[in-house]
C-alpha positions as CSV (number, residue, x, y, z in Angstrom):
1,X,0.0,0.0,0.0
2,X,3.1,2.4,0.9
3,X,4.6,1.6,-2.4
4,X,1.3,2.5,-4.3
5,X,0.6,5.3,-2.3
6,X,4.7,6.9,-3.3
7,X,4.0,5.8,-6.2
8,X,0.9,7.9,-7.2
9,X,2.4,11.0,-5.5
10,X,6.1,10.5,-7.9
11,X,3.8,10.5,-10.9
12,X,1.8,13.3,-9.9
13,X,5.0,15.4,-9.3
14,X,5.9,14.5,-12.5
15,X,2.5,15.5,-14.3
16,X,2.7,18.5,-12.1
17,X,6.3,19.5,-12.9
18,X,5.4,18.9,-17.0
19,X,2.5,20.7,-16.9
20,X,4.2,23.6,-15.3
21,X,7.0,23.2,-17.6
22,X,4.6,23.2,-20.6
23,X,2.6,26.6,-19.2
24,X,6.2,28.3,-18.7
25,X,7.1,27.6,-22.3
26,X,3.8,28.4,-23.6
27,X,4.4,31.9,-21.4
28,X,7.5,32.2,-23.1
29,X,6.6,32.1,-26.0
30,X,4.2,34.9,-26.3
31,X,7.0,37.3,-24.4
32,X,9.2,37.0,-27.4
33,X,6.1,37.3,-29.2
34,X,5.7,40.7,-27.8
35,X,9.3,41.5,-26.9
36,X,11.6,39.8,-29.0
37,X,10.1,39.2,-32.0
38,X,10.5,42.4,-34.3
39,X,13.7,41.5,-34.4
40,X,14.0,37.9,-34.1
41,X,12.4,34.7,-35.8
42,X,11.0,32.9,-32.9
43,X,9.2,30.0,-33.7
44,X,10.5,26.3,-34.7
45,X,11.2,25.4,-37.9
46,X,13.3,27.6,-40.5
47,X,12.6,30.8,-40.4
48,X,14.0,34.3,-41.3
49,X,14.6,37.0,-38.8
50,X,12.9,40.0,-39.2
51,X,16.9,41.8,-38.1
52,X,19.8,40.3,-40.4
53,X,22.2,40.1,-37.8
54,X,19.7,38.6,-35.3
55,X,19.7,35.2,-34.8
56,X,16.7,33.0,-34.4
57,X,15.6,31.2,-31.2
58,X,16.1,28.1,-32.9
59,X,19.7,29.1,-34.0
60,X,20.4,29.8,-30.7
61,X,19.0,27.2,-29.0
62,X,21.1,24.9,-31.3
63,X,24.4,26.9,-30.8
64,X,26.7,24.1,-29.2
65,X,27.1,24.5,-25.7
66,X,24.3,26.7,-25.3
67,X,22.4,26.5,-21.9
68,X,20.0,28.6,-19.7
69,X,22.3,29.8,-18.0
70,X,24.2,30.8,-20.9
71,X,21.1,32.3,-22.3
72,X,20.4,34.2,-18.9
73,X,23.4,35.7,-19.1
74,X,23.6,36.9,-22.5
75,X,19.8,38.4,-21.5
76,X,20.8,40.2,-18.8
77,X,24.4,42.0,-19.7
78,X,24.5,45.2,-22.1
79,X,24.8,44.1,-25.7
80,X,25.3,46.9,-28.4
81,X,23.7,44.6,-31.1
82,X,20.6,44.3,-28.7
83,X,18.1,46.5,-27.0
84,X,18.0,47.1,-23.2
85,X,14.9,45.0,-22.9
86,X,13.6,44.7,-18.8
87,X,12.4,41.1,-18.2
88,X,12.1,40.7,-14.5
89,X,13.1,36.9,-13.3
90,X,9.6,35.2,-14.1
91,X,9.5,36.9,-17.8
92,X,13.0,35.7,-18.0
93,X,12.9,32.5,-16.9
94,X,10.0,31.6,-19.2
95,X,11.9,32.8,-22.3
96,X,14.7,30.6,-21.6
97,X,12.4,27.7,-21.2
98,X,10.8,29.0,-24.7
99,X,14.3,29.2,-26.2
100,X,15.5,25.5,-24.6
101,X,12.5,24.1,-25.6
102,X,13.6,24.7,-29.1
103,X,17.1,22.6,-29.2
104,X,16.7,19.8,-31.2
């Protein structure tokens, strides 16, 4: 009965922790909708960016070594190439998931 019982509440956590996963992406996503995407191609698959010299989520995603982390800092130094845009953690955090969610 114990085992059942841990069992149930593991896959629950699990559903839990998906579904929350899933919602953050889905989150993220429309923030570089609405943040990110005049200059950026955001969505899987090929795609053009709107900028030349901006990459696209996918591309970046893809870049070897690339990790949130990475990603989190590159979003929250000074770039030249890229406006000062204020995420606060949340905001930020769900992009990254957005933006991980696209490696292949």
């Amino acid at each position: 009965m114990v085992r059942f019982i841990l069992a149930a509440m593991a896959i629950s956590f699990v559903a839990t922790s998906t579904a929350g996963a899933a919602d953050e992406t889905v989150r993220g996503r429309k923030l570089a909708e609405a943040q990110c995407a005049s200059c950026h191609s955001i969505g899987p698959g090929p795609g053009r960016s709107p900028r030349e010299d901006a990459a696209s989520f996918e591309d970046i995603a893809n870049t070897p070594g690339m990790t949130a982390l990475a990603i989190s800092v590159w979003l929250t130094t000074p770039h030249r190439e890229m406006p000062h845009i204020i995420l606060d953690t949340e905001q930020r955090d769900a992009v990254i998931a957005y933006i991980v969610s696209l490696k292949r």
